[in-house]
C-alpha positions as CSV (number, residue, x, y, z in Angstrom):
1,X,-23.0,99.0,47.6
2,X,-26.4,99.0,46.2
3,X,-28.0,97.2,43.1
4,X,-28.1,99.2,40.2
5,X,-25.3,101.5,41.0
6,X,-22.2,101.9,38.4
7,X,-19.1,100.6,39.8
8,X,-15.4,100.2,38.1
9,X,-13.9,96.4,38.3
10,X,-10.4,96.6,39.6
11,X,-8.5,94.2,38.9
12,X,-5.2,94.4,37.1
13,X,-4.9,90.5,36.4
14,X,-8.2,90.3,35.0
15,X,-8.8,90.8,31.0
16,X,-12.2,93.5,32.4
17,X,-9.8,95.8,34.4
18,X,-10.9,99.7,34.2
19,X,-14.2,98.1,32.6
20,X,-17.4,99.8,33.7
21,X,-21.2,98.3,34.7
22,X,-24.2,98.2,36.3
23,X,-23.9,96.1,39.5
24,X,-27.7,93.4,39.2
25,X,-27.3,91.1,41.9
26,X,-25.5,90.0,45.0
27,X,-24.6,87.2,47.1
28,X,-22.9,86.2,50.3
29,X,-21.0,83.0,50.1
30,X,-19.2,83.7,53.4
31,X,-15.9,84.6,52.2
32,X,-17.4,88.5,50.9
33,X,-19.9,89.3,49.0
34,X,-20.2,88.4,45.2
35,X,-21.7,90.5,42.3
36,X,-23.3,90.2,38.8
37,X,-22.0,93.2,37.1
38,X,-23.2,93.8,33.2
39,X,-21.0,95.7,31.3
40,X,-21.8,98.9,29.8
41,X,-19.3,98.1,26.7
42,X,-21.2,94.1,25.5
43,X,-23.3,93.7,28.2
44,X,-21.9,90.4,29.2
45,X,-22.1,89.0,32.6
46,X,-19.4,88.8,35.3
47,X,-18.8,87.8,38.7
48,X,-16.9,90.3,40.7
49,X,-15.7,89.6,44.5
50,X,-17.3,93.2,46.1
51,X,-13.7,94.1,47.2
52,X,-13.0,94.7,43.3
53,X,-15.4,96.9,42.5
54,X,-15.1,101.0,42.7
55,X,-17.5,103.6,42.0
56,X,-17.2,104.7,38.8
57,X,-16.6,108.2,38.0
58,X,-18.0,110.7,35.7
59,X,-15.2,110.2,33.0
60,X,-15.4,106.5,33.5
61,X,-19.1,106.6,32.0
62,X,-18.6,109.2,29.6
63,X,-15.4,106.8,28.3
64,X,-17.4,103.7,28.5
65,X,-21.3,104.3,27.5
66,X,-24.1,102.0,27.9
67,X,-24.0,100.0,24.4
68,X,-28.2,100.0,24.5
69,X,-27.8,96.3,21.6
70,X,-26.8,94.5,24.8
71,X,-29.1,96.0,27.2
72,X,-32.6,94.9,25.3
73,X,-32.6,92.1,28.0
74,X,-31.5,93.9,31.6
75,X,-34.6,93.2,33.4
76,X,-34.7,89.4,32.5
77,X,-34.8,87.4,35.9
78,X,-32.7,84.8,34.7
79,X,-29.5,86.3,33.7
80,X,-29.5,86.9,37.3
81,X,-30.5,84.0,38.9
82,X,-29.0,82.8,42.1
83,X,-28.4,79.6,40.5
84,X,-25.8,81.0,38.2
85,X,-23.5,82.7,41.0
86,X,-20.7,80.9,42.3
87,X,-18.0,81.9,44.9
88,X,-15.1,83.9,43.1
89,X,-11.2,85.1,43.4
90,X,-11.3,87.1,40.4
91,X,-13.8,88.6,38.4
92,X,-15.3,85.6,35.9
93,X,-17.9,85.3,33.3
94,X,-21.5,84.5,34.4
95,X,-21.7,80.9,32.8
């Protein structure tokens, strides 16, 4: 998986199943690797274990566009910084 690529979060138990977003930043804690994913639909911030996360298909993004309100801020540094990543089971908001 590459930075800036759309993925899917899969995760049935989780409240952002089916939810599309662009992945921003990953991180290795040892048990796989984790992701900040923004979502296309508020832009908010999640962690997402790499195993939950599938390539997102045409329909996905046509379903779920880019809300550009919530992506005035993507390239700000620290929305992504390392310091707010934590190892994950499931995906979480970014606190």
């Amino acid at each position: 998986m590459r930075t800036n690529s759309i993925k899917k979060i899969h995760c049935e138990k989780s409240n952002v199943n089916d939810n599309v977003g662009k992945l921003l930043r990953k991180y290795d804690f040892g048990n796989g690797p984790i992701w900040i994913i923004k979502l296309n639909v508020n832009g908010m911030l999640y962690l997402v274990p790499e195993n939950m996360l599938t390539t997102a298909t045409k329909e996905d993004r046509k379903n779920q566009p880019k809300n550009e309100v919530y992506w005035n801020n993507e390239y700000e540094g620290r929305q992504t910084s390392i310091n707010r990543m934590r190892d994950v089971e499931d995906p979480e908001p970014v606190s």
